[in-house]
Every structure is written in structure tokens, then in C-alpha cells.
C-alpha positions as CSV (number, residue, x, y, z in Angstrom):
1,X,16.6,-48.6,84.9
2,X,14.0,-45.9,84.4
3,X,10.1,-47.5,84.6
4,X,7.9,-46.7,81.7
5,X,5.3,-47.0,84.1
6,X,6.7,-44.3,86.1
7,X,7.1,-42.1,83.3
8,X,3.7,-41.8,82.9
9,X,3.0,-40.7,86.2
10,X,5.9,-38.0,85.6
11,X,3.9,-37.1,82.5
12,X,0.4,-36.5,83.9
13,X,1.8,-34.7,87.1
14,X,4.0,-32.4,84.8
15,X,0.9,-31.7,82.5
16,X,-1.7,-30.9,85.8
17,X,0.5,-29.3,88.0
18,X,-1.1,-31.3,90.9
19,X,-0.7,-35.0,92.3
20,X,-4.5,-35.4,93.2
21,X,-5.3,-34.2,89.6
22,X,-2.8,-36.7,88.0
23,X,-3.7,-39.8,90.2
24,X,-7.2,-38.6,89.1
25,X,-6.6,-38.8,85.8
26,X,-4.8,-42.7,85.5
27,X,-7.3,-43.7,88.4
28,X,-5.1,-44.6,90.7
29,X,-4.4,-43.6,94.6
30,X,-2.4,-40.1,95.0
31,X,0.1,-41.9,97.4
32,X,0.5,-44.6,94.0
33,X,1.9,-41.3,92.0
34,X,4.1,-39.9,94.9
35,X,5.6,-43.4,94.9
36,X,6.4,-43.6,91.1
37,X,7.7,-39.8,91.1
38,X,9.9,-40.6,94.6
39,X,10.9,-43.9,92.4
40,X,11.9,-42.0,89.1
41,X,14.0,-39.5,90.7
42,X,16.0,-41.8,92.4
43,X,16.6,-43.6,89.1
44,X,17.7,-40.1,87.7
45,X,19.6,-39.1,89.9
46,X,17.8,-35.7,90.1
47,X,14.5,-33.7,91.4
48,X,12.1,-33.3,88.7
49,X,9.3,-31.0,90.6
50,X,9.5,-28.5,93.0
51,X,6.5,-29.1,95.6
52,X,4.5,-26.3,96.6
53,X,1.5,-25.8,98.4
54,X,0.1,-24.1,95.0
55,X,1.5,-27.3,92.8
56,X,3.9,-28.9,91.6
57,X,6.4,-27.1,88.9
58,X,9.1,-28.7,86.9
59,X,12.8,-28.3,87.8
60,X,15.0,-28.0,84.7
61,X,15.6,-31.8,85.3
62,X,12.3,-32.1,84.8
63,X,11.6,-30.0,81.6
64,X,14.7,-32.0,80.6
65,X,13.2,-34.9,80.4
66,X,9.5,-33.5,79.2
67,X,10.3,-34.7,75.3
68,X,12.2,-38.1,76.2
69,X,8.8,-39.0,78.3
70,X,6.9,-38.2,75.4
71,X,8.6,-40.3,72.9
72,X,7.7,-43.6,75.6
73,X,4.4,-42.5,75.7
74,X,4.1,-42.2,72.0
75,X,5.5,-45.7,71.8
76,X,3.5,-47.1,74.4
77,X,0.3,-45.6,72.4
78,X,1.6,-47.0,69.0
79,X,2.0,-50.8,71.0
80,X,-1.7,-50.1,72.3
81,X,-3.2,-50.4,68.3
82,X,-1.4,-53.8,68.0
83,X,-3.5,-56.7,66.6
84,X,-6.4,-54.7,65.7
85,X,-9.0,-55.3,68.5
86,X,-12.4,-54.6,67.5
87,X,-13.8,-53.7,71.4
88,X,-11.9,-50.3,72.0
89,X,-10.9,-49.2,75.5
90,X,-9.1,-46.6,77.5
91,X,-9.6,-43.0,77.6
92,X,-9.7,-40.4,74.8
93,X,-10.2,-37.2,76.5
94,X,-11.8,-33.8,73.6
95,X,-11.3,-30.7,74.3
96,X,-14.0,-28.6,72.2
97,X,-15.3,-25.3,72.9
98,X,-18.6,-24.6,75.5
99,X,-21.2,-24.3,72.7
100,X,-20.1,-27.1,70.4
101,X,-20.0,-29.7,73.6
102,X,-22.6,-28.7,75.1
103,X,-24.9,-28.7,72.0
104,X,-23.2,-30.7,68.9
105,X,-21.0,-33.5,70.6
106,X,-22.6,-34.5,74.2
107,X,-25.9,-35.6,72.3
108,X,-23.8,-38.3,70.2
109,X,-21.3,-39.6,72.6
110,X,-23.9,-42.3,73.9
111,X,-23.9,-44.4,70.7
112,X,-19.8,-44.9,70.8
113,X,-19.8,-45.6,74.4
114,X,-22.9,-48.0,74.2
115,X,-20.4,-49.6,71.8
116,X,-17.4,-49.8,73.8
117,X,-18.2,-50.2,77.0
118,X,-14.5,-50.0,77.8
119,X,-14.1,-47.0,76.1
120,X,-14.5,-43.7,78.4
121,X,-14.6,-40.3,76.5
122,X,-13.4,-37.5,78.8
123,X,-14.9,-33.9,76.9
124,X,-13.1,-30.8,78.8
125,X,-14.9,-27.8,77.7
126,X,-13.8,-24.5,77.2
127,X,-15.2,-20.8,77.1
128,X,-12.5,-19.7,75.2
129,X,-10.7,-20.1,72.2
130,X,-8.6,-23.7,73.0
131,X,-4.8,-23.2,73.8
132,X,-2.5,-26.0,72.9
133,X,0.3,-25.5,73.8
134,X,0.3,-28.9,76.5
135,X,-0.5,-32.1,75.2
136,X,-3.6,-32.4,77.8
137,X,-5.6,-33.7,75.1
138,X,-6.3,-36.7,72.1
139,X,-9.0,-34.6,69.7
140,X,-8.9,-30.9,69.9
141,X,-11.9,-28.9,68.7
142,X,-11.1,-25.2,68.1
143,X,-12.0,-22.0,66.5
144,X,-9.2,-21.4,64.9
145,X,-7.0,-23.0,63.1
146,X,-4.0,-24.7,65.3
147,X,-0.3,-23.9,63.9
148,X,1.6,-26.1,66.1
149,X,3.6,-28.5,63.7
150,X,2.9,-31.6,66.1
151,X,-0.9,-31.9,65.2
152,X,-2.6,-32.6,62.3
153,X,-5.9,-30.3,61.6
154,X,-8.1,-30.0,59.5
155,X,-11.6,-27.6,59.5
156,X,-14.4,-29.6,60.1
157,X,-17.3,-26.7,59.5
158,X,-18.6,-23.4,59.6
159,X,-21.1,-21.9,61.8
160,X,-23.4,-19.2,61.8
161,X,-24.1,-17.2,64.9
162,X,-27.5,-14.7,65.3
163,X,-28.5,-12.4,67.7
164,X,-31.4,-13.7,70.1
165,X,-34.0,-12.0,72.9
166,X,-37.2,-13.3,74.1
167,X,-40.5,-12.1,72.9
168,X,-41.0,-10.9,76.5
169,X,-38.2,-8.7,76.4
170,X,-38.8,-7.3,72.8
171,X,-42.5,-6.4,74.1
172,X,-41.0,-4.2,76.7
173,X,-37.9,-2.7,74.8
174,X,-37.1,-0.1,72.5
175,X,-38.4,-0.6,68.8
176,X,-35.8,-2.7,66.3
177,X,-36.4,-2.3,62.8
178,X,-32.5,-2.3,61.3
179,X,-29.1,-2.0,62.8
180,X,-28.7,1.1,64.0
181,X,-31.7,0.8,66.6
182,X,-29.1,-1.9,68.3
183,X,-27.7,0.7,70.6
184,X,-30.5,1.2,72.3
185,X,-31.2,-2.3,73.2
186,X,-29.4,-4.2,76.6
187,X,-26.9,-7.0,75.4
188,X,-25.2,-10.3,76.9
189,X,-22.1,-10.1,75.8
190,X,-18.1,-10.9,76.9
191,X,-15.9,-10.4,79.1
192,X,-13.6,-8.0,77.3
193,X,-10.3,-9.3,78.3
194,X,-11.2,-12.6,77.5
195,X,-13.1,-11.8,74.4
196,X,-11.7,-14.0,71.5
197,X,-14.2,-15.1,68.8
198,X,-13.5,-13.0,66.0
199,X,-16.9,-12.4,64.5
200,X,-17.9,-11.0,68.0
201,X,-15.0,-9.0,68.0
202,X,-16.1,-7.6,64.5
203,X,-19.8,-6.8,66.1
204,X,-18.9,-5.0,68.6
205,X,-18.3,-1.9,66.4
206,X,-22.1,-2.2,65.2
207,X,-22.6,-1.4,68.8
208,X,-19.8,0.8,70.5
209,X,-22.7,2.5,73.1
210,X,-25.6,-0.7,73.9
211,X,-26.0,-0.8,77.5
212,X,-24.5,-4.1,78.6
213,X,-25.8,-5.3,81.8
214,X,-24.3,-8.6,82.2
215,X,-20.9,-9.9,80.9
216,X,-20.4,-14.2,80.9
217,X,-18.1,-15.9,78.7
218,X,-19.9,-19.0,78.0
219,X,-22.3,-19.4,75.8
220,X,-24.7,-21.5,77.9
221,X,-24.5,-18.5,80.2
222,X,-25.6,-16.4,77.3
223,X,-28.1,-18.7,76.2
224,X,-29.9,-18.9,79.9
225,X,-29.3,-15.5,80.6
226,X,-31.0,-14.6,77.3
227,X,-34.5,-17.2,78.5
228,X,-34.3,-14.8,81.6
229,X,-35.0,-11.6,79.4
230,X,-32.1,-9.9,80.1
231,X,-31.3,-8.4,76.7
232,X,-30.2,-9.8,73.4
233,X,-27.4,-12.5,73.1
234,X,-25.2,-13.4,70.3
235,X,-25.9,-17.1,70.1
236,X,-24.6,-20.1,67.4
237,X,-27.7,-20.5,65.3
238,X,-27.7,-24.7,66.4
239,X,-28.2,-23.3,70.4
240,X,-30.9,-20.6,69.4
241,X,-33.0,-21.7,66.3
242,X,-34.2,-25.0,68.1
243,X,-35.6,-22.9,71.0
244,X,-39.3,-21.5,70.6
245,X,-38.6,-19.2,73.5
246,X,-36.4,-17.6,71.3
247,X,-36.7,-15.3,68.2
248,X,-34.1,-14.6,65.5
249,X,-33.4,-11.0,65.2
250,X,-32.2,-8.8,61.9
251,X,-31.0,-12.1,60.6
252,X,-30.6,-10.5,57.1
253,X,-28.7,-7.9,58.5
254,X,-26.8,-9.0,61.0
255,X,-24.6,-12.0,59.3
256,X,-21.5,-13.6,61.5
257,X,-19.8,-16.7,60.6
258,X,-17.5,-18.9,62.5
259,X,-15.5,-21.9,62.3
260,X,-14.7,-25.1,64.0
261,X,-11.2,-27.0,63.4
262,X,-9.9,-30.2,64.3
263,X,-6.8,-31.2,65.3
264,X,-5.3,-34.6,66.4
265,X,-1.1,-34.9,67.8
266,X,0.1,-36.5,64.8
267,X,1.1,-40.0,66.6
268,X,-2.3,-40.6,67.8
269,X,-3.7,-40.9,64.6
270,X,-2.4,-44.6,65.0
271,X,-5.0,-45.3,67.7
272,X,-8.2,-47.1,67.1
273,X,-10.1,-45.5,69.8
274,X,-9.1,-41.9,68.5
275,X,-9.9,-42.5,65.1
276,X,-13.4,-43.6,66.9
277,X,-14.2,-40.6,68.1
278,X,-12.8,-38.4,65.2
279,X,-15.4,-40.6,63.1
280,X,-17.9,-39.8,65.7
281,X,-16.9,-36.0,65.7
282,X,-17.4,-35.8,61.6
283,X,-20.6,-38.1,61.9
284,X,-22.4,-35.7,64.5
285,X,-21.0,-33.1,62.0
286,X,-22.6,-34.1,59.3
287,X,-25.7,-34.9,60.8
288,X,-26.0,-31.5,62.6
289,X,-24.9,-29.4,59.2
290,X,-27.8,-27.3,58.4
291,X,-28.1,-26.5,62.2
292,X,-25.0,-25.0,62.5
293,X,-25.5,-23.5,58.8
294,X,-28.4,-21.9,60.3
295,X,-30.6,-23.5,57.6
296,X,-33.2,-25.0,60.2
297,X,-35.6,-22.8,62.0
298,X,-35.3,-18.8,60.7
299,X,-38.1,-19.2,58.3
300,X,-40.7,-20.0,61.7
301,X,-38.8,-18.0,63.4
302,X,-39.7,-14.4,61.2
303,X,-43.0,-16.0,60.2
């Protein structure tokens, strides 16, 4: 008889490509996960990864038995909200972009966690635009909305983004008085290839010949990089605003709006502890809304 237990291993090796990374994951012992693998293909009958040096890939077997494994997890999840326990535990693990878990969601995960002491939130940022096409995740924040007919989304906000620089670097720069003095200036920008915020995208016609000294795509990068005088960053308004080092530039001029969605795989939604930290995401949300509105901190900022 196939082991739940050892379906779960299967699952988290198939989703990370590596046994330390799975074992990692479940906290267990690497040789634990190489056991329950060994033990579920013998149950099979047939291979279900091919082991390489690089990781481990599924054999057809093994993307066979990808959406059966699923449907035991999902029912091992939906058993887990049984009898309505107040203290939550286990592991919800957010994947959100750089800026947003950095800035917006770090700051307010102590407050659930001081509650639940059992509870462990994993957040796994990213620099670029979330891809969700594995089921590596509980709560996905994105920038765009998700399509995938497993999830359930929903947008949570918009945001504003400005463009930034030091006064340091503005006292030793070209003159900017509108738009068009842009291309003479130095920029932080993107990577190109990797370039996939659309209201950056949209900007960078406004300046098709700015000298661009330094590429990073993360907006912490951008945010440091823009403290070290470098040039002038494109920044969400609840990482640059707050910052006295920093000063707003063209801010009636220059207007460039994003948004962040949520999305949830449908059969979580049945878990306490991921309906937790959903509440948690739209509380921080709320709290931080004329932040990320950009309605805190321009008026000082152009006095």
C-alpha cells in the first residue's frame, strides 16, 4: 500500500528538485527522504526521479503521479482544520514580491507569530514578477493578476511608485525642472531581460538615452544604491517617502501606478492558519494604505 507519509516527501522533492532542499523544508534528515522516495517506488513498482548531480527530475512515472499526490495532500490539509483549534501551527510559506516583503509584510509578521507560537511563516521573496506555475507556495502576492484556474485571487491594492535621488547627488547633477531634462540625469534601473513591471516598462520611453550606470533588479538594491548617490531610482512611494535622505522628484509629472494581487490554491482556503495570514496580509494592507497610495510624505518632501 502506498504511504501518505511518503507521498509527501515525493511531493516536496518533485517541487525543489533537490533532496537537501526537501528534507529542508519538512525538517527532517535528507537520508529520512531518500528512505521514503526508495520506499514509494518500490510500492509502485516504478522510478519516479532520475538522480543527477544537478537534481533530481521526474520520470514520466513520476509526473504521473504529480496530480494523484496532490489530491492526498489536499486531503491531508482539509483533515488538518478538523475541530477548529484556536492555537495554529505548521508552516504557511508567502511568496510576495522584494519591495512588498521587505517593506509592507516583514514589519507585521511578529504579532501573528507572537500568537502562535507554533505557527512558522516562511516569506520567499522575489525580484520579479511571481510565476506560479508550481504549487511551492500557500499565499501568493503578485503584480499581476494570476490566471491559473486552481487559485482564487483577488487585488488587494494599488501602489504608487516615484522617482528618487539624494540631495547630494541633485547638488552635483544636471538641472531638472520637467521631463525632458531626465535624459541627462544617471538612473538605477533593470535588468532588461528581466524587466517585468509594467509601469517601468512604460517609463522607459520618457528616457530612451539617460546614462544608466548600474542595472539591479531588486528594489532594495535600488533603494541602497540610490542612498549611495548613484543617480535616480524608480522606487514604491512606501520605500522612498519614509526616507529623509531621500527627495521626491517631478512627482506631478511623473505618475506610475502598480498593483498587488493575492492569490490563495483554492483548497487551502479551508486552513485556519492560511486564512491567518491572509487576515494578516489585508490588515498590514489597510494599515499601510496611504503609504503605498503615496499620500504620506510628498508634501515635506517638495516643501
Amino acid at each position: 500500500m502506498i504511504s501518505a507519509d511518503a507521498t509527501m516527501h515525493f511531493l516536496q522533492v518533485a517541487r525543489r528538485g533537490r533532496l537537501k532542499l526537501a528534507a529542508e523544508s519538512m525538517g527532517v534528515d535528507h537520508t529520512t527522504v531518500s528512505r521514503q522516495i526508495t520506499r514509494l517506488e518500490r510500492d509502485i513498482g516504478h522510478r519516479l526521479f532520475d538522480r543527477a548531480p544537478s537534481g533530481w527530475t521526474l520520470t514520466e512515472a513520476g509526473r504521473d503521479l504529480i496530480p494523484h499526490a496532490e489530491e492526498i495532500e489536499s486531503a491531508l490539509r482539509a483533515a488538518e482544520s478538523i475541530g477548529g483549534r484556536r492555537e495554529l501551527s505548521g508552516t504557511v510559506r508567502v511568496i510576495t514580491p522584494d519591495a512588498f516583503g521587505a517593506f509592507i509584510l516583514s514589519p507585521g509578521i511578529a504579532s501573528l507569530t507572537a500568537a502562535h507560537s507554533q505557527l512558522q511563516v516562511q516569506m520567499v521573496t522575489s525580484t520579479q514578477n511571481v510565476v506560479l506555475s508550481t504549487r511551492e507556495f500557500d499565499v501568493a502576492v503578485t503584480l499581476e493578476r494570476p490566471h491559473a484556474r486552481s487559485l482564487v485571487t483577488r487585488k488587494m491594492s494599488k501602489y504608487r511608485l516615484a522617482l528618487y535621488a539624494t540631495r547630494e547627488y541633485l547638488a552635483s547633477a544636471p538641472p531638472l525642472a520637467s521631463v525632458h531634462d531626465l535624459q541627462s540625469h544617471r538612473f538605477i534601473w533593470y535588468v532588461d531581460d528581466l524587466l517585468d513591471i509594467g509601469p517601468l516598462r512604460q517609463f522607459e520611453d520618457v528616457i530612451p538615452g539617460a546614462s544608466i550606470p548600474i542595472r539591479i533588479n531588486s528594489v532594495t538594491g535600488h533603494w541602497q544604491a540610490a542612498l549611495s548617490g548613484m543617480g535616480i531610482a524608480p522606487l514604491p512611494c512606501y520605500v522612498g517617502d519614509p526616507d529623509p535622505r531621500l527627495v521626491s522628484l517631478l512627482r506631478d509629472d511623473v505618475e506610475l501606478w502598480g498593483e498587488y494581487w493575492l492569490a490563495v490554491p483554492r483548497e487551502y482556503l479551508i486552513l485556519s492558519r492560511v486564512n491567518a495570514v491572509i487576515d494578516l496580509l489585508d490588515d498590514v494592507v489597510r494599515t499601510r494604505r496611504n503609504d503605498m497610495l503615496g499620500r504620506t510624505g510628498a508634501a515635506a518632501l517638495h516643501a
